[in-house]
N, C-alpha and C positions, 0 to 999 in steps of 0.2 A: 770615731773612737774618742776616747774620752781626754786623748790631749787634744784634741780641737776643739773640746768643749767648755774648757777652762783656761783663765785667768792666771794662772801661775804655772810655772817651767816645770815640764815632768821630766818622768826617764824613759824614754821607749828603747833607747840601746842604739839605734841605728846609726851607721855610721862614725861610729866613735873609736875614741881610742881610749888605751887603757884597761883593758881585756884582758889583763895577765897575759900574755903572749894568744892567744884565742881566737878563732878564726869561722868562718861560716863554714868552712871546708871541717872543721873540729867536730861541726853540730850536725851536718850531712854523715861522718864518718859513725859518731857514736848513735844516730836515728838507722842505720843501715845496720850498726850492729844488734840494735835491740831487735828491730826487725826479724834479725837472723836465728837469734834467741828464741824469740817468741814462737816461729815457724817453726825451728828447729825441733822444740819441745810438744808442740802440736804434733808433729809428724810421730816424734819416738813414741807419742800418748797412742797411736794409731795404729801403732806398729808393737805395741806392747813390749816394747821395750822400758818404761819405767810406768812405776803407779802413777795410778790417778790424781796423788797428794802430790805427790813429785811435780809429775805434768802441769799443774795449775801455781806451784810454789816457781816455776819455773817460766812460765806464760808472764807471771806479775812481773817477775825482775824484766822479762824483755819488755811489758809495755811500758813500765816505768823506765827503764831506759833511752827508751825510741821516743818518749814524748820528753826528756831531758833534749836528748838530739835537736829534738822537732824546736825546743826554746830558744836552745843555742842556735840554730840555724837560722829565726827568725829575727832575733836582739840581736846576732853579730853582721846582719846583711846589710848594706846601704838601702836604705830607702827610692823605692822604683819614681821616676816624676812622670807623671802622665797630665796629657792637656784634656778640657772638653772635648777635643775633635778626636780623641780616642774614643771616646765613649760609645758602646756598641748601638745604641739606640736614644734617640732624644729623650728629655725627660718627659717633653709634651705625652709621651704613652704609660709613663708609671700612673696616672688616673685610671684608665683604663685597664690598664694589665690590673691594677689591687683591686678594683671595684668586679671586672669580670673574674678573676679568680677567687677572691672572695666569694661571692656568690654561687660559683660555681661549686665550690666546698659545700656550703649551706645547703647547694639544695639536692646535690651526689649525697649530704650527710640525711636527710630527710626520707630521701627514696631509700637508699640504703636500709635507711633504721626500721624503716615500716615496712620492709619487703621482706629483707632479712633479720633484724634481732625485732620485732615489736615488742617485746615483755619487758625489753630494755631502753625505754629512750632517753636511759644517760647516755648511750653511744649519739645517738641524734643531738642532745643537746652540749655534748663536747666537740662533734664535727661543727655544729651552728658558732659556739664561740669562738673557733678557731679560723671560719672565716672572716668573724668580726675581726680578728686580730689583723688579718693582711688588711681588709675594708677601712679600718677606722681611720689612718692617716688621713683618708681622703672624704670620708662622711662628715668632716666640720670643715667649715673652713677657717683660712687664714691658721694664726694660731692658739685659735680658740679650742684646739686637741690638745694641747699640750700642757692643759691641767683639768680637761672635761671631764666629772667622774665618771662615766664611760668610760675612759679609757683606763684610770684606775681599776675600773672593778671587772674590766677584763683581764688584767694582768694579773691582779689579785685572787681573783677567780678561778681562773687557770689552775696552778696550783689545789685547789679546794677541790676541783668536780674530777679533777686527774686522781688525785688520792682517794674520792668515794669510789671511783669506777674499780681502781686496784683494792679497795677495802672490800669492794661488793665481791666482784669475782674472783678476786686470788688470793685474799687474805689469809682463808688458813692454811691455804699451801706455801705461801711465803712466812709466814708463822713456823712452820713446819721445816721449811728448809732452813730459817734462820738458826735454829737450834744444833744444826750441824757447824763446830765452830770453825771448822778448814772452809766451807762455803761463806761463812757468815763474815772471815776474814779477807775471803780472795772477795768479795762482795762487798765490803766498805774498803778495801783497800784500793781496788780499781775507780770506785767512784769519786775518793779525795785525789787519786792522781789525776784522773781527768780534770776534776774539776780546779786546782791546780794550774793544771796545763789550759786549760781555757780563761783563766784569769791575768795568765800570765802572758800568752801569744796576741790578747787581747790590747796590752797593753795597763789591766788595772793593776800590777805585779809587776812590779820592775828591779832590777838588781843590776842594771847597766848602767854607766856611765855615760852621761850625755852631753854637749853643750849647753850652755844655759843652764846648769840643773843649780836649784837654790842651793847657799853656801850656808846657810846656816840650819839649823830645824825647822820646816813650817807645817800647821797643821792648820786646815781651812776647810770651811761647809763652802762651798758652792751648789747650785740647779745645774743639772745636767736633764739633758734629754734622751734618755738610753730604755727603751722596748716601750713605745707610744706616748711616753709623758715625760713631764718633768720631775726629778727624784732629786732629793737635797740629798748631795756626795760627799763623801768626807775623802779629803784628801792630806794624806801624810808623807813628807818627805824628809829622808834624813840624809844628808851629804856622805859620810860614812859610819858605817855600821863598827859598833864597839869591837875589835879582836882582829875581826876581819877585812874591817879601812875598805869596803865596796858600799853604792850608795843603795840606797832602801827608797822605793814608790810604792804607796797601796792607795788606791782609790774603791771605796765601797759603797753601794748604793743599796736602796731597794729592790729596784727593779732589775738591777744584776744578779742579786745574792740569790732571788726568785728564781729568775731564767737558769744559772750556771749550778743554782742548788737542784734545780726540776730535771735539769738533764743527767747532770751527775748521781742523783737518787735511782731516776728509769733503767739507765746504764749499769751501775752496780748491780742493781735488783735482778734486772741482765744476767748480768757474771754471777752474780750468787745461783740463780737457777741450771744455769749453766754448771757449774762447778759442784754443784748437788748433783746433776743428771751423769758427769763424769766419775763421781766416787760413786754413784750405785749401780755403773755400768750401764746406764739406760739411755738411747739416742735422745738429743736435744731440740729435734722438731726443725722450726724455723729460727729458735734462737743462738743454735749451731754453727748456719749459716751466716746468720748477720755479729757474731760475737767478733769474729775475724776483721771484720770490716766496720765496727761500732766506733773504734777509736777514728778510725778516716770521716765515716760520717759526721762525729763527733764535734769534731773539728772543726765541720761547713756550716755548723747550725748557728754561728753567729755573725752577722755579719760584716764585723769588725776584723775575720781572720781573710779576709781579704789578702791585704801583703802579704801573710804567707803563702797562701795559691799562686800570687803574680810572682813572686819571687821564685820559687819548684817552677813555674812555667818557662820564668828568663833561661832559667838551664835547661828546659828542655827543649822550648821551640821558639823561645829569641821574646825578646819584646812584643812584636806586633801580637803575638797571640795571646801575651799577657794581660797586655792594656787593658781587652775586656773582659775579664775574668777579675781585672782588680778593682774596675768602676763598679762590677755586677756583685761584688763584697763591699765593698767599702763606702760607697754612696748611700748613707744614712736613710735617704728619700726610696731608694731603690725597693719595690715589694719584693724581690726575688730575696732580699735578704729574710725578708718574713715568712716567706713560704719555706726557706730553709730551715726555721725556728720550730713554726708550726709542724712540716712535714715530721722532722724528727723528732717531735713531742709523741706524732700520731705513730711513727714506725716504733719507737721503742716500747711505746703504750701498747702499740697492738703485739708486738713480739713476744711480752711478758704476759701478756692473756693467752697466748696462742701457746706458749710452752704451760703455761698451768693448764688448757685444756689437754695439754696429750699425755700430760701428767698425773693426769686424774682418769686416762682412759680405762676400763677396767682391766686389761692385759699387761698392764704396767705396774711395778711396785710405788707405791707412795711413801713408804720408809726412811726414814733418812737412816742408813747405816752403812759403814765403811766399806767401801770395794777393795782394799787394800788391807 
């Protein structure tokens, strides 16, 4: 996380006081209620009990609720301490695990492409990058990754072959649905909360109170090493905020804005098709099923949200089983956090192809027009 990574006193929240009376028990209570909202309104969508515009005006306020909850819950909790000897596994096997998963991507992405899509080998050559993404920590050595352009122009890249794949095959269905403006709005509205919420549980977003936090205004570039390289970050901290006397953290990089902007884009794009397939009445395929569960995934795709998982697990099955679920996030070295990255780059990429194909079936309308 990126107060480990820097030279000057941030805010992560933990443990502190000065919370306006606020408690973790606050952030559990209003993430259970959003929850409840958000089901709730799914259900009555299902049961036709309110329209379709309702159903979805209704779904936003519970996510943005639940991931309120989810901030509060994580900034108001003490901080878990775990030793190496929690560690579920040495790290002698993170070479291994990145380099055989790696590859293993690469070469599942090759047979794949040439069995199943050959007309297409951008799908081929976005599975091959993305197992460069888990492989590269360990294909250079020492710390000569850590500013190789390799690893830039994987990162960079990403981004660029993800959008030609969406330009090539969904463009003008997504074109199409953007025009619908209740889709267009529950569709960048979900993606600024998430994304949001992933800036903020991460630790770059802070609004907490901390010991140590600087006393006066500071504003400072630092190198950090956040998604294979090193990114000069700017970090801003204000003791407190004009009106409202609470302190202010933001830390922004490149290689964040990338990752938390690529997910947050998929994700909306998501919801927006989503939210089109509900106002014209027309089942949502596979993006139905993962819409429900996008924000939970959402969540594990970085792997800085560690403490949040080890924290949900103290209350549910004590320490010991948290330990490793918080080294298996939080351990910077760890490739599992990359395969979380990767996977959910490749599940929401494929989910938005997979709902434009059933979208375009010919027994389906393509219309964007109000079901309500």
């Amino acid at each position: 996380m990126i107060v480990t990574l820097t030279q000057v006193p941030v805010a992560s929240a933990h443990g502190t006081t000065g919370s306006g009376g606020l408690s973790q028990g606050h952030g559990f209570i209003l993430a259970l209620v959003g929850a409840v909202i958000l089901g709730g309104f799914v259900l009555l969508k299902r049961f036709d009990r309110v329209t379709p515009t309702t159903a979805l005006y209704g779904v936003f306020v519970g996510i943005a609720i639940t991931a309120l909850g989810a901030v509060l819950f994580e900034g108001l909790s003490p901080d878990p301490t775990y030793t190496a000897s929690s560690m579920p596994f040495p790290r002698a096997w993170y070479q291994p695990l990145a380099l055989l998963s790696g590859l293993g991507i690469m070469v599942a992405s090759f047979v794949v492409g040439w069995l199943r899509w050959p007309s297409r080998p951008r799908y081929t050559f976005l599975g091959i990058l993305m197992g460069l993404w888990i492989s590269y920590p360990y294909l250079l050595p020492g710390l000569a990754s850590d500013t190789h352009p390799l690893g830039y122009a994987i990162v960079l890249g990403t981004p660029i072959l993800i959008g030609y794949v969406i330009w090539k095959d969904a463009g003008s269905v997504i074109r199409a649905v953007m025009r619908d403006p209740v889709a267009r709005r529950f569709g960048i509205g979900v993606g600024v909360v998430l994304a949001l919420f992933f800036v903020t549980v991460t630790g770059y977003l802070s609004f907490f109170p901390e010991e140590g936090f600087p006393e006066e205004v500071t504003v400072v570039v630092l190198p950090a090493i956040y998604q294979l390289v090193s990114w000069p970050t700017l970090e801003i901290a204000i003791p407190h905020l004009p009106f409202i006397h609470i302190p202010f953290f933001l830390a922004l990089s490149p290689g964040q804005v990338i990752v938390v902007g690529m997910l947050s884009a998929l994700i909306g794009l998501n919801a927006a098709l989503i939210a089109r397939h509900w106002r014209v009445e027309e089942r949502a395929g596979m993006t139905e099923g993962t819409a429900g569960s996008a924000a939970i995934v959402g969540t594990c795709t970085c792997g800085c949200c560690g403490p949040l998982v080890a924290k949900i697990a103290v209350l549910a099955a004590g320490p010991s089983i948290a330990a490793p679920l918080y080294w298996v996030f939080v351990d910077s070295a760890s490739p599992l956090s990359a395969v979380f990255i990767v996977g959910s780059l490749l599940l929401f990429t494929g989910s938005l192809l997979y709902s434009v194909q059933t979208a375009r079936q010919p027994d389906q309308s393509a219309a964007i027009i109000p079901a309500d």
